[in-house]
MARKOL-45843 format. One record per residue (C-alpha): residue number from 1; residue in three letters; x negated, y negated, z. Coordinates in steps of 0.5 Angstrom, whole numbers, plus 500, padded with zeros to 3 digits. Last residue first. Example, Ala and Ser with C-alpha at 12.3 -4.5 7.8 and 13.67 -1.06 7.14 Angstrom:
REM MARKOL-45843
- 2/SER/473/502/514
- 1/ALA/475/509/516
//
This chain:
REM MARKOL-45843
- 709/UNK/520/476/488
- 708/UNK/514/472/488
- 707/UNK/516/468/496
- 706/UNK/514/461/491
- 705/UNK/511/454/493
- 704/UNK/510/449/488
- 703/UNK/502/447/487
- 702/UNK/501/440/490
- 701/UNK/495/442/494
- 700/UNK/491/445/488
- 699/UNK/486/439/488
- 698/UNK/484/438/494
- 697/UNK/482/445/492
- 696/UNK/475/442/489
- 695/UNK/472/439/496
- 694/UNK/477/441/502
- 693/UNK/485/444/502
- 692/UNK/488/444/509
- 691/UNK/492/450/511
- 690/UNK/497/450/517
- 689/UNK/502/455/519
- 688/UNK/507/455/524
- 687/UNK/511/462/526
- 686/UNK/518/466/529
- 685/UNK/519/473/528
- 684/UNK/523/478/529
- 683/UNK/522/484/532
- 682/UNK/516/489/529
- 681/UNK/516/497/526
- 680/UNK/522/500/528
- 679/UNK/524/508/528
- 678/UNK/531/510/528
- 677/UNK/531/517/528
- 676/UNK/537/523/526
- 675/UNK/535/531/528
- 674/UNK/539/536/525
- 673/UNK/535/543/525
- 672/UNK/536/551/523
- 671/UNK/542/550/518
- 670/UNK/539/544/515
- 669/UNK/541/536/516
- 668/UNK/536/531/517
- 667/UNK/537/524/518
- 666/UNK/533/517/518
- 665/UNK/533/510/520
- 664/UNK/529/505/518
- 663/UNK/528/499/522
- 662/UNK/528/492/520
- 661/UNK/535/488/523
- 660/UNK/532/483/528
- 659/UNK/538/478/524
- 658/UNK/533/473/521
- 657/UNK/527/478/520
- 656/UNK/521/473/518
- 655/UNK/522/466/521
- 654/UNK/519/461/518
- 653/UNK/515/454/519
- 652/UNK/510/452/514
- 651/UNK/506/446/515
- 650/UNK/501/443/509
- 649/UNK/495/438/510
- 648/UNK/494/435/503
- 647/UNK/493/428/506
- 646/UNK/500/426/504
- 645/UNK/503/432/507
- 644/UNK/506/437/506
- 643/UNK/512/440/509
- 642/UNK/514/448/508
- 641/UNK/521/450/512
- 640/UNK/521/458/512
- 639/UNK/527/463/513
- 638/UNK/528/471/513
- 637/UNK/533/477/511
- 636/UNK/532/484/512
- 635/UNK/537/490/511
- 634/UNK/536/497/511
- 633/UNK/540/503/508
- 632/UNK/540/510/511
- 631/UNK/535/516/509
- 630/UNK/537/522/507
- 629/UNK/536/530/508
- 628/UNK/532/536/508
- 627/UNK/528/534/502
- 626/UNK/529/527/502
- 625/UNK/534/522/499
- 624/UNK/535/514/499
- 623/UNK/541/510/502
- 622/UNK/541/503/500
- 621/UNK/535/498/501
- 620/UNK/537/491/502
- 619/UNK/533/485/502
- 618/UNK/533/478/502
- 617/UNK/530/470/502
- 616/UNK/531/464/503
- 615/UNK/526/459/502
- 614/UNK/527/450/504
- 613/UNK/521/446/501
- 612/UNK/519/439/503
- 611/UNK/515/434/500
- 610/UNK/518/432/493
- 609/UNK/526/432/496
- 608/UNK/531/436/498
- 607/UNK/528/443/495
- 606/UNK/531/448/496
- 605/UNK/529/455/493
- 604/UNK/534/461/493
- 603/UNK/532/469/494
- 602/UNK/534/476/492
- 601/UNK/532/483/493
- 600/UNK/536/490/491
- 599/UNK/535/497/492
- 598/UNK/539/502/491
- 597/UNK/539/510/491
- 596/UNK/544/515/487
- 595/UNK/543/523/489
- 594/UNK/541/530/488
- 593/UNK/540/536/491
- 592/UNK/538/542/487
- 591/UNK/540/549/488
- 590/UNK/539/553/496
- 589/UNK/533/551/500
- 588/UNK/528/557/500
- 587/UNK/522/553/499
- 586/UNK/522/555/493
- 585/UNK/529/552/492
- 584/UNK/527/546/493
- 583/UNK/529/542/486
- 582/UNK/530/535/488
- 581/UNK/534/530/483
- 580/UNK/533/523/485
- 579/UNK/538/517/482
- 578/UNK/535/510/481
- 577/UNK/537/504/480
- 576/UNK/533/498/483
- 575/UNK/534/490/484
- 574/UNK/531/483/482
- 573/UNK/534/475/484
- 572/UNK/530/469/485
- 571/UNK/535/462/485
- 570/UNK/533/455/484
- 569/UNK/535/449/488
- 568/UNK/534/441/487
- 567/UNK/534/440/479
- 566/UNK/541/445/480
- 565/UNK/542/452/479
- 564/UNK/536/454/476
- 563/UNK/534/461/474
- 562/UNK/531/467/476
- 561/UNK/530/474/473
- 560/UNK/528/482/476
- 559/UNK/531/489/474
- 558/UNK/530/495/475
- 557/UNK/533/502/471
- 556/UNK/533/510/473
- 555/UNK/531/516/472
- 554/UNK/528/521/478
- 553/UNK/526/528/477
- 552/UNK/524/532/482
- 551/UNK/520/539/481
- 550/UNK/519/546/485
- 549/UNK/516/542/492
- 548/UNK/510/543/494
- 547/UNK/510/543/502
- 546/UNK/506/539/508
- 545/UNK/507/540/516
- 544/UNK/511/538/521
- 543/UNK/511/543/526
- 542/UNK/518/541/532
- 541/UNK/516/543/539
- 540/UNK/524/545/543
- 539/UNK/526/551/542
- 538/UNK/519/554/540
- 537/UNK/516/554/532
- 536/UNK/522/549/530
- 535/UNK/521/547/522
- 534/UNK/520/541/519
- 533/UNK/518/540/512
- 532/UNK/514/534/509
- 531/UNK/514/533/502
- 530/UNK/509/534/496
- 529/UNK/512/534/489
- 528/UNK/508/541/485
- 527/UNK/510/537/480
- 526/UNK/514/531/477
- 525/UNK/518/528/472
- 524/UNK/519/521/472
- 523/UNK/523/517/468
- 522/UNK/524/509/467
- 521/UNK/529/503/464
- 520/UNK/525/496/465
- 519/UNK/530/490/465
- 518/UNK/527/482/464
- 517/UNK/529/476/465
- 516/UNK/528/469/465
- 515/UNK/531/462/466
- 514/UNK/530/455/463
- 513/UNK/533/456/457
- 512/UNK/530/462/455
- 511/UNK/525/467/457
- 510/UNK/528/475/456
- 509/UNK/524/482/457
- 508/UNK/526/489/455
- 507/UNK/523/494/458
- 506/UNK/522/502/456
- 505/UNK/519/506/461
- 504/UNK/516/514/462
- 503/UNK/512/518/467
- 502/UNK/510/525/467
- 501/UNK/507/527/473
- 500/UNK/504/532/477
- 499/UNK/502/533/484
- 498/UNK/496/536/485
- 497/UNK/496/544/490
- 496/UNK/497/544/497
- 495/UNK/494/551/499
- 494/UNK/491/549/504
- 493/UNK/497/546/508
- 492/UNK/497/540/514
- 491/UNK/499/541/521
- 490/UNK/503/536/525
- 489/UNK/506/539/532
- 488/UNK/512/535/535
- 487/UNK/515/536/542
- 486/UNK/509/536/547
- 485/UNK/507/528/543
- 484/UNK/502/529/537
- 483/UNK/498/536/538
- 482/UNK/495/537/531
- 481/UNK/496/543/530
- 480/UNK/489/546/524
- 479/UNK/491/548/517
- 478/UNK/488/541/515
- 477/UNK/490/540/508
- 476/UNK/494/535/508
- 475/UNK/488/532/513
- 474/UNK/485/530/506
- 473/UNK/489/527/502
- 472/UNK/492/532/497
- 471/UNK/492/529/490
- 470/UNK/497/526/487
- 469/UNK/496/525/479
- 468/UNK/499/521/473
- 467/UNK/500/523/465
- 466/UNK/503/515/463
- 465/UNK/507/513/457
- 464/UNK/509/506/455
- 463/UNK/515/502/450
- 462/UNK/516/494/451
- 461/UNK/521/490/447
- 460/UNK/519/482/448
- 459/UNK/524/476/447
- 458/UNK/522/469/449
- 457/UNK/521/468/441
- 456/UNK/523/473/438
- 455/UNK/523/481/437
- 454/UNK/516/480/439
- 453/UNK/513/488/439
- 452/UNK/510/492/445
- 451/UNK/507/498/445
- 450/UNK/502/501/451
- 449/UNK/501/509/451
- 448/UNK/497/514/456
- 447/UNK/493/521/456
- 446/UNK/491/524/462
- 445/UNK/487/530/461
- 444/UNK/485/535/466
- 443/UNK/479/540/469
- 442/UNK/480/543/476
- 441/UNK/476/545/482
- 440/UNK/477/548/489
- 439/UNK/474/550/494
- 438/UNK/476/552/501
- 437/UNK/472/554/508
- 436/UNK/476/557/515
- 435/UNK/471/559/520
- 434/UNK/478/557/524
- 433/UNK/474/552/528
- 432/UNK/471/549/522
- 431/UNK/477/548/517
- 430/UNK/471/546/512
- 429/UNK/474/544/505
- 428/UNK/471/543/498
- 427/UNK/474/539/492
- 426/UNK/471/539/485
- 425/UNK/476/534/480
- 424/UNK/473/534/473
- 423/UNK/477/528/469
- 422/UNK/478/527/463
- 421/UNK/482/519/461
- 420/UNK/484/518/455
- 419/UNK/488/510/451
- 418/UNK/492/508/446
- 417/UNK/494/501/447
- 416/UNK/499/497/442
- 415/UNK/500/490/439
- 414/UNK/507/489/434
- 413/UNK/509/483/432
- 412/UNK/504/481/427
- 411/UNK/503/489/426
- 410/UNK/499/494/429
- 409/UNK/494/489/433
- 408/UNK/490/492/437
- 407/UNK/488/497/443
- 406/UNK/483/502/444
- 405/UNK/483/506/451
- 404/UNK/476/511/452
- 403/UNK/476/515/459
- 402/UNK/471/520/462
- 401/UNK/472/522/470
- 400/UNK/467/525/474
- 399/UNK/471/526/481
- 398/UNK/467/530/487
- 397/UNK/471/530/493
- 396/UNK/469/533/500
- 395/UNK/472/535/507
- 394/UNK/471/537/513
- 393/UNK/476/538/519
- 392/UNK/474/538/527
- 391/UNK/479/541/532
- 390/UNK/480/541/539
- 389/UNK/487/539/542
- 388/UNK/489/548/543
- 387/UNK/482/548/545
- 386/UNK/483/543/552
- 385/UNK/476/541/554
- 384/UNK/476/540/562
- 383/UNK/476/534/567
- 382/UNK/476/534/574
- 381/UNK/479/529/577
- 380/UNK/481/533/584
- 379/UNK/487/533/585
- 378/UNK/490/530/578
- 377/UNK/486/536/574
- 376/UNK/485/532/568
- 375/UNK/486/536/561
- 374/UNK/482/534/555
- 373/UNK/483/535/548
- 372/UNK/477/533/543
- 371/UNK/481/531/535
- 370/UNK/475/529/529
- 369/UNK/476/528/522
- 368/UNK/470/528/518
- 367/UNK/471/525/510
- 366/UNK/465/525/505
- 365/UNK/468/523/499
- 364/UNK/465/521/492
- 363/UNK/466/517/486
- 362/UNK/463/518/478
- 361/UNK/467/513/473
- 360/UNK/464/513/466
- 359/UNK/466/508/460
- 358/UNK/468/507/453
- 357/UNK/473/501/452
- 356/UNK/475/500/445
- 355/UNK/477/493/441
- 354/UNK/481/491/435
- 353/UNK/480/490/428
- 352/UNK/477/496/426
- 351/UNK/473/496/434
- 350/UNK/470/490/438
- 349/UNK/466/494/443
- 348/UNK/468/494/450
- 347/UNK/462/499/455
- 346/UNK/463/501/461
- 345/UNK/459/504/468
- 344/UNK/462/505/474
- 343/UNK/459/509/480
- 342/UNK/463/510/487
- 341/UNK/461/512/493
- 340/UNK/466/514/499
- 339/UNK/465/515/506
- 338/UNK/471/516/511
- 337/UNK/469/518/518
- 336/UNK/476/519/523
- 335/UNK/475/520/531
- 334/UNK/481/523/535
- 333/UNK/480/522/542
- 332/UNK/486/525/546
- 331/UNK/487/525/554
- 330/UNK/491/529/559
- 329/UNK/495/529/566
- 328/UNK/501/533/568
- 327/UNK/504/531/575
- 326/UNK/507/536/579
- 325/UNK/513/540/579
- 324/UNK/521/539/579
- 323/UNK/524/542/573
- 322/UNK/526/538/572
- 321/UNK/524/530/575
- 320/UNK/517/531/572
- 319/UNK/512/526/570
- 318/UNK/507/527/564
- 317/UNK/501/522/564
- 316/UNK/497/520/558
- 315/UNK/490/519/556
- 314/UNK/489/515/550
- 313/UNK/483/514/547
- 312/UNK/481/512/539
- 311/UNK/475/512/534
- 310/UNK/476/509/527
- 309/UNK/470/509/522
- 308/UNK/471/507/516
- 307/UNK/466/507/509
- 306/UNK/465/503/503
- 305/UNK/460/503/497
- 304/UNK/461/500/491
- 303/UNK/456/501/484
- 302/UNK/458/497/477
- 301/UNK/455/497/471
- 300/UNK/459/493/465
- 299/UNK/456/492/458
- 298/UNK/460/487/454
- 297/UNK/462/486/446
- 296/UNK/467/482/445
- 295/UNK/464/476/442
- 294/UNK/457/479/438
- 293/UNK/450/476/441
- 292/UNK/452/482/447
- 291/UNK/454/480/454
- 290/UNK/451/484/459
- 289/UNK/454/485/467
- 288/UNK/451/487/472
- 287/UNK/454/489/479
- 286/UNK/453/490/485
- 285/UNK/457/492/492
- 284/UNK/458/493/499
- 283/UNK/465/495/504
- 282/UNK/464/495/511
- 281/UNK/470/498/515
- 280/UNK/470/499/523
- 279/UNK/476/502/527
- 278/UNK/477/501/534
- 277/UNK/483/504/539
- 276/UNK/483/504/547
- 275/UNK/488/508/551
- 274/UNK/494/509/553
- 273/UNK/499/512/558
- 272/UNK/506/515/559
- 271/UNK/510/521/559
- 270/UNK/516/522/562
- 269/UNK/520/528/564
- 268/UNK/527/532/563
- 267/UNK/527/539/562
- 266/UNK/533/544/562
- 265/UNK/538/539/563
- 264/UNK/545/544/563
- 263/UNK/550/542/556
- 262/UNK/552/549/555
- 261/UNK/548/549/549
- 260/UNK/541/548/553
- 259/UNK/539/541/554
- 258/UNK/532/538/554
- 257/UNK/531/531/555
- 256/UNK/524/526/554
- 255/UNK/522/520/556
- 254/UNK/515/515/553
- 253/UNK/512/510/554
- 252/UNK/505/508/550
- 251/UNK/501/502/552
- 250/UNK/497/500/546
- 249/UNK/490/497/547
- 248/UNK/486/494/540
- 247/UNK/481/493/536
- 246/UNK/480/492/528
- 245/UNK/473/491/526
- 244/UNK/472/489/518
- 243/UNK/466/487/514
- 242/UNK/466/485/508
- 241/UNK/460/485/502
- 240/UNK/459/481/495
- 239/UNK/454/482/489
- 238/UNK/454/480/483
- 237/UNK/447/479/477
- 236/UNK/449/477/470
- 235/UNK/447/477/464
- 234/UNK/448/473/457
- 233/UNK/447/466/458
- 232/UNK/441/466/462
- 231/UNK/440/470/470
- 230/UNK/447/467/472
- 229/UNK/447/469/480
- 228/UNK/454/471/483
- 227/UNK/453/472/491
- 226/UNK/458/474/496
- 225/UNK/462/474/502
- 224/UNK/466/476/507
- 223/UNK/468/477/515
- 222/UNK/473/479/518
- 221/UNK/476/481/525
- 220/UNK/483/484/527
- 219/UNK/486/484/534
- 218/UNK/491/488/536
- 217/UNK/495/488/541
- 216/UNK/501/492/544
- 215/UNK/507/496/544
- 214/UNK/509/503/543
- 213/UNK/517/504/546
- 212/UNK/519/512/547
- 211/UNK/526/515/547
- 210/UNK/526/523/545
- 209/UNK/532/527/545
- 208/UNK/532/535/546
- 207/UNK/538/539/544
- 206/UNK/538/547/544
- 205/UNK/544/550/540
- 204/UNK/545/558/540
- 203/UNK/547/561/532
- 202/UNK/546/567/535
- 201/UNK/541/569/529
- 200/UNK/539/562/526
- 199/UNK/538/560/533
- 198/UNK/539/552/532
- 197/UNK/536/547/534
- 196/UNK/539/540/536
- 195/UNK/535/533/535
- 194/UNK/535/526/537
- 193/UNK/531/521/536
- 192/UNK/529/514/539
- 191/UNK/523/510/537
- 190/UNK/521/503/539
- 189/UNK/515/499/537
- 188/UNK/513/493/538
- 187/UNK/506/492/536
- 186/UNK/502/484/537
- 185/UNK/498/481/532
- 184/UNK/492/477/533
- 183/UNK/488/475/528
- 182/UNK/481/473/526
- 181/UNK/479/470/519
- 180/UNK/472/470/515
- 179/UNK/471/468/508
- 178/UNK/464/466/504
- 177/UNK/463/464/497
- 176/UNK/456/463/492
- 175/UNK/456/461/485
- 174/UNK/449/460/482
- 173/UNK/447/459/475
- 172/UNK/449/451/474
- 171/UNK/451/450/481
- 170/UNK/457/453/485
- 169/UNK/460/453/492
- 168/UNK/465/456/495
- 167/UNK/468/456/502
- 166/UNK/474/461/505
- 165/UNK/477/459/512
- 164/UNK/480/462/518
- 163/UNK/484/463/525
- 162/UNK/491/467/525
- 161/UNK/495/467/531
- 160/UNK/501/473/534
- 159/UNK/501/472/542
- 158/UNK/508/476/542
- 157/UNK/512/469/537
- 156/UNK/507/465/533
- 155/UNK/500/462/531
- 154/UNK/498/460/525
- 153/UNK/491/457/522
- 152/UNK/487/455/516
- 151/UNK/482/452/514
- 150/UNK/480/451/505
- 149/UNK/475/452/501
- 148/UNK/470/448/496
- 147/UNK/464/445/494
- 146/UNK/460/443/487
- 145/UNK/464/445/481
- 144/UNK/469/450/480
- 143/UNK/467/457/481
- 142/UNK/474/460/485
- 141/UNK/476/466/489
- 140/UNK/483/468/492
- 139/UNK/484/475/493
- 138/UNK/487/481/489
- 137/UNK/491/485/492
- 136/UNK/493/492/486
- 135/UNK/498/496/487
- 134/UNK/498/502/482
- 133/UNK/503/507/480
- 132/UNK/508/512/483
- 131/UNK/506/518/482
- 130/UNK/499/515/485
- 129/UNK/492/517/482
- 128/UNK/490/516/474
- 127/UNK/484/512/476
- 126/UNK/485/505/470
- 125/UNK/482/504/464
- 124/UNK/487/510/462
- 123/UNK/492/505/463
- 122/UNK/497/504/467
- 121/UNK/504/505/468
- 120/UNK/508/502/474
- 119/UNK/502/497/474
- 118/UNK/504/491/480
- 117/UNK/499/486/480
- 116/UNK/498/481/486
- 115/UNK/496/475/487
- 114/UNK/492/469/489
- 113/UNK/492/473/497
- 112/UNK/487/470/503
- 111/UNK/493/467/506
- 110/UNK/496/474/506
- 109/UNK/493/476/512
- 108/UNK/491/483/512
- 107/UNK/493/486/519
- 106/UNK/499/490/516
- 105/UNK/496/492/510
- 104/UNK/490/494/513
- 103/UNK/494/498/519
- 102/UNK/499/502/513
- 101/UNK/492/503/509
- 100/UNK/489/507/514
- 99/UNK/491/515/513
- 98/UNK/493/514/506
- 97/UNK/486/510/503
- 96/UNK/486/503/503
- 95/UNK/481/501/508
- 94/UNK/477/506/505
- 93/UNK/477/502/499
- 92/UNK/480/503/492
- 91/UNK/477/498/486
- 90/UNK/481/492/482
- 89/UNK/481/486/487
- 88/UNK/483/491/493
- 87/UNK/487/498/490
- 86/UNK/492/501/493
- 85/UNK/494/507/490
- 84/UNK/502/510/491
- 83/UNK/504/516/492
- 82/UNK/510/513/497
- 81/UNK/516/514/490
- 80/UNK/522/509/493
- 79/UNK/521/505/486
- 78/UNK/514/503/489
- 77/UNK/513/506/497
- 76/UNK/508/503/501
- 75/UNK/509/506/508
- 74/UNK/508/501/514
- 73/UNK/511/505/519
- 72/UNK/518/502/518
- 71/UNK/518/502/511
- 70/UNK/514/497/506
- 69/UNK/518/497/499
- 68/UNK/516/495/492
- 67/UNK/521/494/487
- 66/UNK/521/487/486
- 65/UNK/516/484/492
- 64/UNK/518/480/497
- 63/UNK/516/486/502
- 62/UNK/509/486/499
- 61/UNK/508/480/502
- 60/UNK/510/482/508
- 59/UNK/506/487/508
- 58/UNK/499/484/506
- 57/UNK/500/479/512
- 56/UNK/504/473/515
- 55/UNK/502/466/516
- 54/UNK/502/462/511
- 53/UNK/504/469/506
- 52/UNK/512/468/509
- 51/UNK/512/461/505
- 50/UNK/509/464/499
- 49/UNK/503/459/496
- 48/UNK/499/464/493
- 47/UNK/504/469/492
- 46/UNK/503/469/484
- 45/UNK/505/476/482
- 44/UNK/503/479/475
- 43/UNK/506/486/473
- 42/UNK/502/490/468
- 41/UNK/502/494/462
- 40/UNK/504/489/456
- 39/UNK/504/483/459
- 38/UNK/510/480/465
- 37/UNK/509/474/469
- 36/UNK/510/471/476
- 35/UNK/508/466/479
- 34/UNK/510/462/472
- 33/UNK/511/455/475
- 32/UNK/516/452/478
- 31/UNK/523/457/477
- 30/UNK/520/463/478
- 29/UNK/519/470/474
- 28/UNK/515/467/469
- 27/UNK/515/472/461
- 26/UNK/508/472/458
- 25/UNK/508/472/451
- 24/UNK/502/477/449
- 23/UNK/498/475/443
- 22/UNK/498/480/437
- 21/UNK/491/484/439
- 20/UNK/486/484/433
- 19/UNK/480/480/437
- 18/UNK/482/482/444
- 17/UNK/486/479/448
- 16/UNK/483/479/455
- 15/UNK/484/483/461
- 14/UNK/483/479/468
- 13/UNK/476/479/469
- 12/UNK/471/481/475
- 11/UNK/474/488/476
- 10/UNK/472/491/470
- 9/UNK/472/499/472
- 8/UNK/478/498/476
- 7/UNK/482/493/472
- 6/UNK/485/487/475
- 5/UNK/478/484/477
- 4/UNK/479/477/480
- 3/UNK/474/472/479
- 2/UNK/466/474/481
- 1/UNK/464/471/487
//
């Protein structure tokens, strides 16, 4: 296989100095070994040997992370912003999309991790999409020598378990690894939520409340790999495949209440049912890559192809105290077909010193978003199309993008990065129920900026500039009700139009007795920023749809540094100040509305003695702001004990969510709407993993252990 690709149009390298660039000192962010560096446009985290990551997932790992966040429903949030791209060893996915990453993230096992990089404001290079920045997973691939690879298990509270291995083999031109893994993870999810309406003409109140329990398993399934044939010193042929099947058959309980202002229970009734899910994504791609006489200079062509299907069933049963009637039966089957390919051709040359990048990026979409509605005659069986709960949803995106990025040496000290990016953006949709057809296109620049200078040795000032993109999903602009629950409705906007942002960073890094930090101040200037709006369209049924807010400005500073205390402990530390400012007076909301948010995450090593390693970590999220009100402050702390042993065998023991205190927990407050929700994601969890190292990477088995936060 190719080694980890940290920029989309060259995912088979990490970036290189070029021939006039001043190097780049990297700062470590853990004590042992440098599991976290900072060069001058990226974040570097190694999470290889995380306590939590022997037998936790992509989330989990992402939750240790300075400034990145994972909410309750899996959302991936980077300085409390949700427009973030995802990206799989340096490419977009299907599987990563905004629709399926919170399942990915959540299945994916984080053993099969080497690191991860967080691109607050990346280059040109790079696809300008997500406000946020990139997070980009890399996984772990070797080509040393011969024959190498590791088995792995884990297994733990709820039936959870993870099964799987990765080999290698490389000889003379030819490099060849596969993986595969099965996991089993079971949902906990309880919901509760309580709501009034109010009549903005009497000012009457109706309260309803919903309390509802999702649980069940679901098992994922995968299998990769891939092929690196050196056809002479100059070229080379790549190719590589996964394959992933999620499964699953979650039982769904429901209760729902209804109360007029007096207090009188106009409805009262549960709901509860179920059904099977399934999701298939497979991945293909090839490169070539040439290697001129002249160093530096290399020609890459890259062709990816990816696709997910995900079908499910869920057939449910209302069951009425009041009023007092007969029982209501009904299915829902959505079926989601994402297709996207993507062609990257790029071109480094050695340049005055430094070195350009030149390259073109086409990328296509072919999404069918289907929903079929039934309803059941509890008598007799019978089965009969519901219209209201039918509805199919096309869409289709032509991106052509056109990017140079020159980067040099501007002095002895001082290395800089310039960087362009064109693109022209086509998008068509078809409502084709509603006989409604949308096209859209629009042409924009992207521009970006890197600097760095060495004030010393061990200290570094960092300055860089991105013009960003959050393009509308898919089913954002899906005008057609979605049918969720009988008390919340979910459509989409048509006119949704691109959020734009202006993002800007100036960091400052020390490194020096024993210890490093660094402390990054950033503004963003948004948009068209999308947030969702909820209205009333009955007394009781809430619409959930998509809006454009006016603009948002959000500032603020993080920071991140760790230390020793003693030969034996070691202590991680980092956090995040930031205050948001919304201007929704578009959307007939009075003034702006601002507030100060906090995010703070810290972690101590222990070390006993050489085979033995006690982890401690923390996390605390305060109050963050939303359009139509605010979400409250969350904490979570975890545990792990690692043994190894004198075989290379290693025994990891954790217990993730210390205090069962992971939820989120969310308030709104209009003159129309207060509703407050508390909504949870899993329980705590205890886990044993054991990974044992063969051939080549027996090697690596007394590499030091860090959470990469």
């Amino acid at each position: 296989m190719s080694g980890p690709a940290l920029a989309q149009s060259a995912p088979d390298a990490p970036p290189k100095e070029s021939k006039g660039r001043a190097a780049e000192p990297e700062i470590t962010v853990t004590g042992e070994r440098e599991a976290a560096r900072s060069s001058i446009d990226r974040k570097t985290y190694d999470i290889g040997h995380d306590l939590q990551a022997a037998s936790g997932s992509a989330s989990d790992v992402l939750r240790n992370l300075p400034s990145v966040d994972v909410d309750a429903q899996g959302n991936v949030s980077l300085r409390g912003d949700t427009n973030v791209q995802i990206l799989i060893d340096g490419k977009p996915s299907t599987t990563t999309s905004a629709a399926n990453r919170a399942d990915t993230l959540e299945q994916f096992p984080a053993n099969m991790i080497d690191h991860i990089d967080v691109i607050t404001n990346p280059s040109a290079q790079f696809k300008p999409d997500g406000s946020a920045g990139i997070i980009n997973i890399v996984t772990k691939k070797t080509r040393k020598a011969g024959t190498s690879g590791t088995v792995q298990a884990s297994g733990g509270s709820d039936g959870r378990f993870n099964v799987g291995g990765k080999i290698s083999y490389h000889s003379g031109p030819v490099t060849v690894a596969a993986n595969a893994s099965l996991r089993r993870d079971e949902r906990y999810r309880p919901y509760t939520d309580r709501r009034t309406a109010i009549d903005p003409a009497t000012g009457q109140r109706t309260l309803s409340s919903q309390d509802s329990l999702f649980r069940g398993e679901k098992l994922w399934r995968t299998i990769g790999g891939g092929i690196d044939y050196d056809v002479d010193a100059n070229d080379r042929l790549s190719a590589s495949g996964t394959y992933n099947r999620r499964t699953g058959k979650p039982d769904i309980v429901q209760h729902d209440s209804v109360r007029d202002g007096s207090g009188a229970i106009v409805s009262d009734y549960d709901r509860f049912g179920g059904g099977p899910e399934d999701e298939v994504n497979d991945e293909v791609s090839a490169k070539y890559r040439h290697s001129f006489a002249r160093k530096g200079q290399v020609f890459t062509l890259d062709l990816r192809r990816g696709e997910t299907i995900e079908n499910e069933t869920r057939r449910f049963t209302n069951r009425f105290r009041v009023p007092v009637q007969q029982d209501e039966i009904d299915e829902q089957s959505p079926r989601n077909a994402e297709l996207e390919r993507e062609l990257t051709a790029e071109y480094t040359q050695p340049l005055w010193g430094g070195s350009v990048v030149t390259g073109y990026d086409l990328q296509r979409n072919d999404d069918d978003y289907r929903d079929r509605g039934f309803l059941i005659d509890v008598a007799t069986g019978a089965v009969s199309v519901d219209p209201s709960r039918t509805t199919r949803f096309l869409y289709g995106q032509t991106v052509h993008a056109w990017y140079a990025t020159y980067d040099r040496a501007l002095a002895k000290q001082l290395s800089a990065i310039v960087g362009l990016r064109l693109e022209q953006a086509i998008i068509s949709t078809d409502q084709v129920d509603l006989g409604l057809r949308g096209r859209n296109r629009y042409f924009r620049a992207y521009p970006t900026l890197h600097l760095q200078y060495a004030l010393s040795e061990g200290q570094d000032v960092k300055l860089s500039y991105s013009h960003r993109v959050a393009r509308p999903q898919p089913e954002d602009l899906n005008p057609y009700p979605v049918f969720s629950d009988p008390l919340n409705l979910r459509a989409g906007n048509p006119d949704l139009k691109p959020q734009e942002t202006h993002s800007f960073e100036a960091g400052y890094q020390y490194q020096a007795h024993g210890m490093s930090w660094e402390v990054t101040l950033f503004l963003r200037k948004s948009y068209n920023v999308f947030t969702d709006v909820s209205r009333f369209i009955t007394p009781t049924e809430l619409l959930t749809t998509k809006e454009n807010l006016g603009k948002s400005l959000s500032w603020g500073a993080d920071f991140s540094g760790n230390g020793k205390i003693s030969r034996a402990v070691s202590y991680r530390l980092s956090g995040n100040l930031y205050r948001n400012t919304i201007d929704a007076s578009n959307l007939g909301f009075a003034g702006t509305r601002s507030a100060l948010g906090f995010t703070a995450k810290a972690g101590m090593d222990f070390k006993p003695a050489q085979p033995d390693l006690v982890q401690i970590s923390t996390s605390y999220n305060g109050k963050r702001l939303t359009p139509q009100g605010y979400r409250l402050p969350a904490f979570v702390a975890n545990i792990g004990y690692r043994h190894k042993f004198a075989n290379g065998l290693s025994a990891v023991l954790s217990l993730a969510d210390i205090f069962d205190s992971q939820r989120d927990r969310g308030v709104i407050e209009g003159p129309t709407l207060i509703e407050t929700s508390t909504r949870r994601n899993t329980r705590r969890t205890l886990s044993l993993a054991l990974s044992l190292p063969f051939g080549g990477n027996r090697a690596k088995a007394d590499a030091p252990i860090d959470f990469g936060d």
